[in-house]
Every structure is written in structure tokens, then in C-alpha cells.
C-alpha positions as CSV (number, residue, x, y, z in Angstrom):
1,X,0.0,0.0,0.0
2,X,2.9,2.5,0.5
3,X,3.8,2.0,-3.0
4,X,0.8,2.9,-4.2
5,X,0.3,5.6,-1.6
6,X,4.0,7.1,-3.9
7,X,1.7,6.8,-6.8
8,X,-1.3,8.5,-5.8
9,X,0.8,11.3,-4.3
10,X,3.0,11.7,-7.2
11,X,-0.3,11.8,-9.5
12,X,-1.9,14.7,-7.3
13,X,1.7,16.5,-8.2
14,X,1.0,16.2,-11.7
15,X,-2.6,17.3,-11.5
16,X,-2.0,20.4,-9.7
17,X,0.9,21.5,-11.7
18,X,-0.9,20.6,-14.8
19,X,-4.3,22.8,-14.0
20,X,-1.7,25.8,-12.8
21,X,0.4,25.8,-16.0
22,X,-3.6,25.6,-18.1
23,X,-4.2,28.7,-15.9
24,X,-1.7,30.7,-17.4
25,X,-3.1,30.8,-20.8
26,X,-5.2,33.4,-21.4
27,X,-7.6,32.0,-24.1
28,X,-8.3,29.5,-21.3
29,X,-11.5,30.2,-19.4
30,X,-11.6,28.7,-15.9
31,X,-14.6,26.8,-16.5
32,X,-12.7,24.9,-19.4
33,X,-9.7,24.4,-17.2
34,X,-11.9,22.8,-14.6
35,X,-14.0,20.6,-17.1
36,X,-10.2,19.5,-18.5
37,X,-9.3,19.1,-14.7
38,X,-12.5,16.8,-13.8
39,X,-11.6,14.8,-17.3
40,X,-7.9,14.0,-16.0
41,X,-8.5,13.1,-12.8
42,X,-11.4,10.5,-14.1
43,X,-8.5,9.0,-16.5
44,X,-5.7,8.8,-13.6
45,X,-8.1,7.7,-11.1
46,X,-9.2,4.8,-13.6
47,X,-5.3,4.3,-14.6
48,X,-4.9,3.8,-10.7
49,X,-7.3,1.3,-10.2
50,X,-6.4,-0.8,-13.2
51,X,-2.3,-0.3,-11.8
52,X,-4.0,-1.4,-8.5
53,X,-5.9,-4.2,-9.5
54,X,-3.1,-5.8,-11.8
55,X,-1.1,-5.5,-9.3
56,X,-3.3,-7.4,-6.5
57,X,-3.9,-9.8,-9.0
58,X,-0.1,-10.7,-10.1
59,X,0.3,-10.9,-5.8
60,X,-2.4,-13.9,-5.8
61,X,-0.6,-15.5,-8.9
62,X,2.9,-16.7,-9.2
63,X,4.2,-16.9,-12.1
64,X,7.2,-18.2,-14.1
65,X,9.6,-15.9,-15.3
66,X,9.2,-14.8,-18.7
67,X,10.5,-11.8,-21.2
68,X,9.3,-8.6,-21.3
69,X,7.0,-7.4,-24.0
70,X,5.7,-4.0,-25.4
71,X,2.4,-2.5,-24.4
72,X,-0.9,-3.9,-25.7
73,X,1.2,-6.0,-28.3
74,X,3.7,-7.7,-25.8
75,X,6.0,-9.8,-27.1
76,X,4.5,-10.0,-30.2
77,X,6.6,-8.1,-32.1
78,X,9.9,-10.6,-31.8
79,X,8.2,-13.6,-32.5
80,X,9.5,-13.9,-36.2
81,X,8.6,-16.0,-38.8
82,X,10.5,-19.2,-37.3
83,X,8.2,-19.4,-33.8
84,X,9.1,-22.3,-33.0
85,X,12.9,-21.2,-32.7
86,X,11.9,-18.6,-30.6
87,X,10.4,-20.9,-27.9
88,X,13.5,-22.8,-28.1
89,X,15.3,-19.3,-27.2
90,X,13.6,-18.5,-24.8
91,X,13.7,-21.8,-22.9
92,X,17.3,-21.6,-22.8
93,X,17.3,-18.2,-21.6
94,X,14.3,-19.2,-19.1
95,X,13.7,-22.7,-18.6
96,X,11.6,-25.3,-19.4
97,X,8.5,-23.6,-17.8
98,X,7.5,-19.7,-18.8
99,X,5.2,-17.0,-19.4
100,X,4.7,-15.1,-22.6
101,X,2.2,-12.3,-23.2
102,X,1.5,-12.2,-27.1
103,X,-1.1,-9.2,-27.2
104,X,-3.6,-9.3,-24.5
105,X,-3.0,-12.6,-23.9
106,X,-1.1,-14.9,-21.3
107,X,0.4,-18.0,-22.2
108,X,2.5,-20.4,-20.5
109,X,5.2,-22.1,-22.6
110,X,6.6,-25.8,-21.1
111,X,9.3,-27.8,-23.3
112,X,9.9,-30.5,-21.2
113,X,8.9,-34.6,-21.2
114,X,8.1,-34.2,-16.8
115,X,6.0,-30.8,-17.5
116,X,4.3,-32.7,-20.6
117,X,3.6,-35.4,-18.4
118,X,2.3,-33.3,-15.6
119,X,0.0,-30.6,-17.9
120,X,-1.5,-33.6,-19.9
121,X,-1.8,-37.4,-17.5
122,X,-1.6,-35.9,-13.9
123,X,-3.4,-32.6,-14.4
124,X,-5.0,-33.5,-17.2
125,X,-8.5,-32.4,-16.2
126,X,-7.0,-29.1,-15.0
127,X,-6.1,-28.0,-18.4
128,X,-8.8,-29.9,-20.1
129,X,-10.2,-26.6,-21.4
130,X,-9.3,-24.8,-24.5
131,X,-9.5,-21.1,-25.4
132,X,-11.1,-21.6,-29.3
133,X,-10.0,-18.7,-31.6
134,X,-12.5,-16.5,-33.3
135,X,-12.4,-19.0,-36.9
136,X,-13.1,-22.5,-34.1
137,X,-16.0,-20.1,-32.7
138,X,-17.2,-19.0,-35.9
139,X,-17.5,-22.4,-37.2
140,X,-18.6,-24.4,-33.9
141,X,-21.7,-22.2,-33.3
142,X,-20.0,-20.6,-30.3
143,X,-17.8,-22.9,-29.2
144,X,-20.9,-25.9,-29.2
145,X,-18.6,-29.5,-29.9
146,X,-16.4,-31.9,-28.4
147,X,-13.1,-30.0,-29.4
148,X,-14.4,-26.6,-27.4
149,X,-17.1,-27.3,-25.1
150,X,-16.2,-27.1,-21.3
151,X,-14.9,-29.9,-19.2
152,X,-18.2,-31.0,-17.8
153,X,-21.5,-33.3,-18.1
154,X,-22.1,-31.7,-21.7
155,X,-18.1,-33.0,-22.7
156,X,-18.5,-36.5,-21.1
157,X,-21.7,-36.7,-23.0
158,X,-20.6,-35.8,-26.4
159,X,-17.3,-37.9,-25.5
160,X,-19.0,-40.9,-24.5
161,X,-21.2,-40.5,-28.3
162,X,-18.4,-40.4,-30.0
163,X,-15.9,-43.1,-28.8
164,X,-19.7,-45.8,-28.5
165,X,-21.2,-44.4,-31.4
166,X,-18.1,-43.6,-33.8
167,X,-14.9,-45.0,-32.6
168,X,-16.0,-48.5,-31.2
169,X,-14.4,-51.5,-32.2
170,X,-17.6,-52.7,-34.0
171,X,-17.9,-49.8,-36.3
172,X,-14.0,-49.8,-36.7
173,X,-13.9,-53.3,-37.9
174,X,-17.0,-52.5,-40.5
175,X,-15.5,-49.9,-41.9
176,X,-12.1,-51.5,-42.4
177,X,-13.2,-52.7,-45.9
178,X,-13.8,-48.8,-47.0
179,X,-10.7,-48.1,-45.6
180,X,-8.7,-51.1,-47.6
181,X,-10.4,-50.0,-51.2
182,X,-9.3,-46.2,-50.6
183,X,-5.6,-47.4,-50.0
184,X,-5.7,-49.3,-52.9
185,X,-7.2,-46.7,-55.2
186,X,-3.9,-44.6,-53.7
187,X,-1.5,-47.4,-54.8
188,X,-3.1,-47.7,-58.0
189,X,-3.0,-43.9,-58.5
190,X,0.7,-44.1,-57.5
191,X,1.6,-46.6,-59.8
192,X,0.4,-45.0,-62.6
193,X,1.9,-41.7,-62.1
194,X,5.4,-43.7,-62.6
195,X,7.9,-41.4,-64.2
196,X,6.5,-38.3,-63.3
197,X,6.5,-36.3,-59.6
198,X,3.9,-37.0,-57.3
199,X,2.6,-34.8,-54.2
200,X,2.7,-37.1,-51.3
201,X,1.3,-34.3,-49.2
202,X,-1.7,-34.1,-51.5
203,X,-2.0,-37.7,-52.1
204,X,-2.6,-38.3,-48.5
205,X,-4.5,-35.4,-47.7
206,X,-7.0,-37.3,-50.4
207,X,-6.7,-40.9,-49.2
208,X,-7.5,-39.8,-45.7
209,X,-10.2,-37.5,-46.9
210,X,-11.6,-40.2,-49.2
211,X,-11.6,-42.6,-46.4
212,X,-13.0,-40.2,-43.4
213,X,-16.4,-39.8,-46.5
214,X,-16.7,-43.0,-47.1
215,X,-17.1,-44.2,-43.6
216,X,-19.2,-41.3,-43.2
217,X,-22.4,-41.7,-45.7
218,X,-20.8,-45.5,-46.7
219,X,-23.0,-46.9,-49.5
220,X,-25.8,-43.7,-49.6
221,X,-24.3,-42.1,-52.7
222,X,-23.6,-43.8,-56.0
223,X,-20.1,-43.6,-57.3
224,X,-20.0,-41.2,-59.8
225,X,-22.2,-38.8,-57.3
226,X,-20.8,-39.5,-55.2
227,X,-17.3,-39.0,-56.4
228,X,-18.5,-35.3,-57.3
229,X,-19.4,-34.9,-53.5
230,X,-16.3,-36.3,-52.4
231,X,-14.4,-33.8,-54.2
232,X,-16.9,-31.1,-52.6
233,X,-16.3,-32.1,-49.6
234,X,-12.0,-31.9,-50.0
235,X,-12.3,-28.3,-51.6
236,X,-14.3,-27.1,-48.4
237,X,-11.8,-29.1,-45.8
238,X,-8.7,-27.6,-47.7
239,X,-10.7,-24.2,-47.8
240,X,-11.5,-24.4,-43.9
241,X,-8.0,-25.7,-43.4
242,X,-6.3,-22.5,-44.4
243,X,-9.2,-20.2,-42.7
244,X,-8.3,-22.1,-39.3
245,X,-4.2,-21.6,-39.6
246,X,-4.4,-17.9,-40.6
247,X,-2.8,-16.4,-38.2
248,X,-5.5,-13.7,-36.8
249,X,-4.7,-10.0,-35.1
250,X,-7.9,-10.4,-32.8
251,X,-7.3,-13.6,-31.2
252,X,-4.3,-11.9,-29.3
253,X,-6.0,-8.5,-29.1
254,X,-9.5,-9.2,-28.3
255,X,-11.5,-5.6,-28.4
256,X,-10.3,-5.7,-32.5
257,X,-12.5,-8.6,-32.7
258,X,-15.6,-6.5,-33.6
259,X,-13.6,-5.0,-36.6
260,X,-12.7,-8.5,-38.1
261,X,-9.8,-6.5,-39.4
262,X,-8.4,-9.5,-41.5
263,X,-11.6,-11.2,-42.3
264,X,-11.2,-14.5,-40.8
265,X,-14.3,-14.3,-39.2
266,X,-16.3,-13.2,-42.3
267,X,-14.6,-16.2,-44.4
268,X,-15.0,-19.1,-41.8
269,X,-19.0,-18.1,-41.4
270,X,-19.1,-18.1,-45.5
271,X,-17.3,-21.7,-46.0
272,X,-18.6,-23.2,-42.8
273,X,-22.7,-23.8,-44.9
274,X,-20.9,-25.5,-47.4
275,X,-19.8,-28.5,-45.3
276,X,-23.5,-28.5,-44.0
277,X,-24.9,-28.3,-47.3
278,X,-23.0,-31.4,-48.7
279,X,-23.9,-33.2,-45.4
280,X,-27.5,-32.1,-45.9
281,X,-27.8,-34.0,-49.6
282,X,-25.8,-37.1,-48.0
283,X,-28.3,-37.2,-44.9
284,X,-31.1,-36.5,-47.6
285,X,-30.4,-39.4,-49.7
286,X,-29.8,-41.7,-46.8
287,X,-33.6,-40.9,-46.0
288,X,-35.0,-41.4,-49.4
289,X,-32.9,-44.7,-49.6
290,X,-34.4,-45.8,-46.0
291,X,-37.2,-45.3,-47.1
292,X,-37.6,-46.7,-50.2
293,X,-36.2,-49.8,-48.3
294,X,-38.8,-49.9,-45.5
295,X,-41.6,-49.7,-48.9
296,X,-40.2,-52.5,-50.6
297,X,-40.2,-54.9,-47.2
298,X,-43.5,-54.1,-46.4
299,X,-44.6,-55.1,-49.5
């Protein structure tokens, strides 16, 4: 409290030299001088209590040592183009454990096996939660899915649905022969490309994708439709792909949100309805073909 006594005195200093030197210009009325006099002590008095309450708040808290960044951008700035070599950097200079504030935000950085261990088996349920950006919000309605939602009865719910429903054994084993025809579709598309360069990157972006469809809507869509919507489907994962590693100003810098200054906002909410409108004519055919089943039993 004494240091912030020094502050407050040292402000009132300021404040009284500042409306004595106003005073000596004539063009100034003293009715101006007070109104610029109430406005400076309402910005001090609010630049106090933020001081204040930053610093009672970094007194609950201990934190690992970390660098010093600039203000409102913090450490920003040096990051470079190479990140991960900075986090290398700075764990030599640091540690294995420290804190980095990248805009508004603070992170803690750990580069070591016995911290991996601790953040993600031991405390696991500590750090279960994860801060979406503005693109994961903008395409999860808000944050609404197993990758975002909360540690809580909704997570364990939409966990336990996907590892019964999705990831058993049962629908595993069913779907291995999907899985066997799309690798050897990639084979055959290897071998036939002999002599001339091939993109592995891309030709396992497209085996995977081609698998992930196929176990989703199986036998619903004929082939050559279904090859078309397969190809859908790829264009808008790629597309979402790059939305979701742009890097984006207003996820470290939150109150520049509302601009959407680079658009990632605006372009995740336009390419997110075209996954849900190839999923919509998959889940519509799947009801037209159930249905046309169910007709021909019960006759």
C-alpha cells in the first residue's frame, strides 16, 4: 500500500501543476480548465485502479519468469517468422517452464517430457479446457462441440457419443473394408503416375479424406455422385484448413474482434454452410434410400 500511496501522491503533483500551467493561458476560461481538470483526474483515477488491480492480481498469482513485452502487443513483435525457434530461445534463456504475453493474452510455454507429463496425464482435467479462436467459434456455433465445449457433463456426454457411437471397435472393424479399397485406389494412383513427380502431401491429404467420406455416408451415394461430393467435400476441408491456420490480429488482441480487421471471421462463417450443405444431400439421400427400403419390405 505505500507504493501505491507514492503513486497516488506523485499523480496529485501532476494534476495540480498541470491545471496551474492551463491557468496561465489566457484563451483558457476557468470553466474549461476545470471541465479539463474533472476529465484528467477521471483518466488517472481509472489508470490507478487498473495499476492497482493488476497488481493485487499478479500478488495472488505466481508466475514463471518470462521476457518482457511492449504494451498492448507484448511480445508480439519478436516472435519472427520461425516461432518455434523462438520458444526454443527463450527456454534456454528461461527454462523449461514460462510466461509469454502475445497481445492481451497470457500463455504459459513448457518444453519438457516431466511438465508434458504433468500438464496432460496428472493434471489433465486441470487443463482440459481450450481457449477456441475467433475462426473454431465461428465455425462451432460458439464454441458448441467436443473439441471446445467445457470440461463438464455436456463434454463426457458428447465424448462418450463419439468413442460408443463412432470410434468403437464394432464400427472400426465395419469400416475397415472402406478403408482397404481407398488405399488401394492410392496405390493404384501411385503406380500409374510412374515417371512423373507426385505430391505425397496431397495424395494423402486425399486418401485420408476419401476414407473419413466413405465411412461417413458408406453406400448412400452412387459412385460417380458421389465421387463429385467427395471432391466437394476436399475443396471445403482444404478451404477451412487454411481459414483455421491464418494467423489472426484479434485472437491476441480481443477488443479488435468487432472489426474483423483480416476477415477471418467473415470467411469461416461463408465456408462453414458448405460442409453443412454437402452433409445435408448425403443425410437426404440416406432418408430417401431408407425409405424406399422400409416400402419395398412391407410389401
Amino acid at each position: 500500500m505505500h507504493v501505491g500511496g507514492d503513486i497516488m501522491e506523485q499523480c496529485a503533483c501532476y494534476i495540480y501543476q498541470f491545471n496551474d500551467l492551463i491557468l496561465h493561458f489566457s484563451f483558457i476560461t476557468i470553466p474549461f480548465a476545470m471541465a479539463i481538470h474533472t476529465v484528467l483526474i477521471a483518466v488517472v483515477a481509472i489508470y490507478l485502479l487498473l495499476l492497482l488491480f493488476k497488481k493485487l492480481r499478479s500478488a495472488k498469482v505466481k508466475l514463471p519468469p518470462g521476457p518482457y513485452g511492449v504494451p498492448l502487443v507484448g511480445y508480439l513483435p519478436f516472435l519472427g517468422r520461425n516461432i518455434h525457434r523462438t520458444f526454443m530461445e527463450l527456454a534456454n534463456i528461461y527454462g523449461p517452464i514460462y510466461k509469454l504475453s502475445i497481445g492481451q493474452k497470457l500463455f504459459v510455454l513448457i518444453s519438457s517430457p516431466a511438465l508434458a507429463k504433468e500438464v496432460l496425464r496428472d493434471q489433465d482435467i486441470t487443463f482440459a479446457n481450450r481457449n477456441p479462436t475467433i475462426a473454431a467459434l465461428a465455425f462451432s456455433f460458439g464454441g458448441k462441440d467436443i473439441a471446445f465445449t467445457p470440461y463438464g457433463p455436456e463434454w463426457r456426454m458428447l465424448r462418450r457419443i463419439f468413442v460408443q457411437e463412432m470410434q468403437s471397435n464394432g464400427n472400426l472393424d465395419a469400416f475397415y473394408p472402406l478403408r482397404r479399397n481407398e488405399i488401394k485406389k492410392s496405390v493404384r494412383d501411385m503406380y500409374g503416375s510412374s515417371g512423373t513427380p507426385v505430391d505425397v502431401g496431397l495424395l494423402a491429404f486425399a486418401s485420408v479424406i476419401n476414407m473419413i467420406t466413405s465411412m461417413f455416408w458408406g453406400g448412400t451415394l452412387q459412385a460417380d455422385n458421389g465421387a463429385a461430393i467427395n471432391a466437394q467435400f476436399r475443396d471445403a476441408v482444404s478451404e477451412l484448413l487454411v481459414i483455421w491456420g491464418k494467423p489472426n490480429i484479434s485472437d491476441f488482441i480481443p477488443f479488435l474482434a468487432m472489426f474483423d480487421i483480416q476477415g477471418v471471421e467473415r470467411d469461416m462463417k461463408r465456408a462453414s454452410p458448405w460442409i453443412e450443405q454437402i452433409f445435408d444431400v448425403v443425410i437426404d439421400q440416406r432418408i430417401q434410400t431408407n425409405n424406399l427400403l422400409k416400402g419395398q419390405a412391407t410389401k
